[in-house]
N, C-alpha and C positions, 0 to 999 in steps of 0.2 A: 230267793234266787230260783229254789227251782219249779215254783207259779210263773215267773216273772221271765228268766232270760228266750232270750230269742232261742227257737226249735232249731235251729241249724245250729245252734253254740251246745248243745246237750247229748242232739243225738248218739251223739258218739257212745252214747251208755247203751245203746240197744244193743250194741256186741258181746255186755254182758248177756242179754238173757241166749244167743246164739252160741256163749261159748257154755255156758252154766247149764242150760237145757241139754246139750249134747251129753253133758254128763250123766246128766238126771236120767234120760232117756236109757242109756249107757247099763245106770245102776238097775233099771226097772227091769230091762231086758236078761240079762248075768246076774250068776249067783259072785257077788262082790258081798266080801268081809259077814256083817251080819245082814245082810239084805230087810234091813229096817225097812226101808220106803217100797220093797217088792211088797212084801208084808203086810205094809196094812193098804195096798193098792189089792193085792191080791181078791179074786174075788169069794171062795172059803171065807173070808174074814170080813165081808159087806156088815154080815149081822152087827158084827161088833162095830166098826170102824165107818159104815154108812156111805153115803155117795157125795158128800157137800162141800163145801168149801174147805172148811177142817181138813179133813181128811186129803181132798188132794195138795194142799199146801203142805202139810206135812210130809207125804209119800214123794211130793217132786222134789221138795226141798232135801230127806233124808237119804233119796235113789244117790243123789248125786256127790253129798258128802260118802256115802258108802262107798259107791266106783270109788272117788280120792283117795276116798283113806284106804282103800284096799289094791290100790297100786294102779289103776289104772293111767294109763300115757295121756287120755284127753286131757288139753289144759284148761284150766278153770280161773275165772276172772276173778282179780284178788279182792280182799278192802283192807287196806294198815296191815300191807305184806300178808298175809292168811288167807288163802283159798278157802280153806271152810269159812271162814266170815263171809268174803267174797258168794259164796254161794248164799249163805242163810242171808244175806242182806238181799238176794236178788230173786232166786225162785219163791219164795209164798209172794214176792210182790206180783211176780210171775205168773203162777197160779191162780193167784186172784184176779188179774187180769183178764185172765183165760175163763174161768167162771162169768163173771160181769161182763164180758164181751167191752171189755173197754178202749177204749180207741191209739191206736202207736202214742200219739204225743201224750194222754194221759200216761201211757204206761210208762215211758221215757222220765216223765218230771217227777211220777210214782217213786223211779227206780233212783234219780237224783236226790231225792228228797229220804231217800231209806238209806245211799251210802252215804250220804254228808250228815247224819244224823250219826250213823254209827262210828264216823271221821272223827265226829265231837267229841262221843262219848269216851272214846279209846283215847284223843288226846289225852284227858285228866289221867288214863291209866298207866299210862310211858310205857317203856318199850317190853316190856314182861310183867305178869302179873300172875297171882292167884287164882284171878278171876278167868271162868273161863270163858272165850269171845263171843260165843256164840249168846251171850247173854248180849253182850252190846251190839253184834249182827240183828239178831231177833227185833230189837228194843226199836232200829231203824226201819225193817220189814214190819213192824205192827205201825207207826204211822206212813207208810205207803200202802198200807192196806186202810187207812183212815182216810189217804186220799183219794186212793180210785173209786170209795163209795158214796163219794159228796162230803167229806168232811172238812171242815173248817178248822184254823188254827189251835185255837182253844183245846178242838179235838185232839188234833195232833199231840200236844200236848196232854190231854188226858192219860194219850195211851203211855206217853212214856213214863207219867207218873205211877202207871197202873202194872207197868214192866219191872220199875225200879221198886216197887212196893211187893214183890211176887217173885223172881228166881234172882236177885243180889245174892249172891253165895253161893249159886254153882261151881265148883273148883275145876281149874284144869291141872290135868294130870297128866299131862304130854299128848302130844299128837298119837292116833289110833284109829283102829276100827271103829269102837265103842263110840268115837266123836259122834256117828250120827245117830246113837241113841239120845246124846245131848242134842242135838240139831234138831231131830223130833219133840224132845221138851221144849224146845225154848220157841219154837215154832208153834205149837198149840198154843203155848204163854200168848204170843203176838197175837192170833186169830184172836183168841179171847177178848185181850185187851183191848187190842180195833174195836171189837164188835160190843165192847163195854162204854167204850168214848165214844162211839158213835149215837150210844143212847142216851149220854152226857152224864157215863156213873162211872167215876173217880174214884180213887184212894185219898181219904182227907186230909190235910195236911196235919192231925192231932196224930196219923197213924206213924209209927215209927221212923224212919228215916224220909218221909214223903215232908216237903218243903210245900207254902202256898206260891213260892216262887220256883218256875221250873229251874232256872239256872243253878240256884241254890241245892235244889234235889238232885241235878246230874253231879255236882261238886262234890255230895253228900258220896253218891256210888262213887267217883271218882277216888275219895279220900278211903274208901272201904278197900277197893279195890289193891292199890297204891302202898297203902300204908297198912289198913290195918290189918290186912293180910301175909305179911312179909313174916312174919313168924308161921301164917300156913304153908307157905310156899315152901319156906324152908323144909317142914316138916314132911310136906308128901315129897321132895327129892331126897331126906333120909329114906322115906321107906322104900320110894323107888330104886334107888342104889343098892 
């Protein structure tokens, strides 16, 4: 669907990166919550954090879970009711667009193709989970970053396998500041992964929970998440209480 439909039927997703960038911008500029994404944009911290792709996907993507989580009024475009999804599903596609100089309509079917990935994954998870989103936001933003750089299905698919093999078990522990220190993890995870399936290097499917069949592997997180999780969840609203 989103190679295929007609650019007048899709655009409509470009209001995300208009409403999510304002945020981003938002976080870079104010001192919001823990100013993750001012941080490692900052320039003090080049040596460490560098000028490239990494780097700006994760400081666009974390400025603007920051402003959110830290009260700011701009509204931010959702994915499966969550703003912070909504954001990590859209800025590193964002980002990477903006590196690659890539063209509207790619960016657009990028951005379709990174929230109907994350639609998927969060269906198997219902409406609460353990798990925390920004793994299934991420997992959709690493193949929109597989698309905007020439990558083929298969690819796409690489990355998710290479998502789902690498941060399955990040917990959420309620909405916060802290989220975009999650949003900065799960966001390097993505760049990575892209940039692993784009070279055609996978997670085997001998490796633990990684299936040779993707649908089979997203079932797999699906059932972690869902089910075998429900005794964590419990457990972090005892301590949190």
């Amino acid at each position: 669907f989103s190679t295929q439909a007609p650019l007048e039927d899709i655009k409509f997703i470009l209001q995300a990166v208009d409403m999510n960038k304002a945020l981003a911008r938002e976080g870079l500029l104010q001192k919001y919550g823990l100013q993750v994404g001012r941080t490692i944009q900052a320039n003090v911290h080049r040596n460490v954090f560098g000028h490239g792709l990494l780097s700006h996907c994760m400081a666009m993507t974390a400025a603007a879970s920051d402003a959110r989580m830290a009260g700011c009024t701009l509204p931010a475009m959702s994915n499966s009711g969550s703003g912070n999804q909504g954001i990590t599903a859209t800025m590193p596609v964002v980002a990477a667009a903006e590196q690659l100089m890539s063209s509207f309509e790619d960016l657009a079917r990028a951005l379709v193709l990174s929230h109907l990935v994350a639609i998927l994954l969060k269906g198997y998870l219902g409406k609460l989970s353990a798990l925390c989103g920004c793994v299934i936001a991420s997992t959709g933003s690493a193949c929109g970053i597989v698309y905007l750089d020439g990558g083929n299905f298969e690819q796409v698919c690489f990355a998710i396998k290479n998502m789902i093999g690498n941060i399955t078990g990040m917990v959420c522990d309620g909405a916060k500041v802290g989220c975009a220190l999650k949003v900065a993890s799960g966001v390097s995870s993505a760049v990575q992964s892209a940039i692993l399936a784009l070279d055609n290097i996978c997670i085997s499917d001998n490796d633990g929970i990684i299936e040779s069949d993707i649908e089979k592997t997203i079932r797999n997180l699906g059932n972690i998440g869902s089910k075998g999780m429900q005794e964590t969840d419990q457990l972090i609203l005892d301590i949190m209480i």
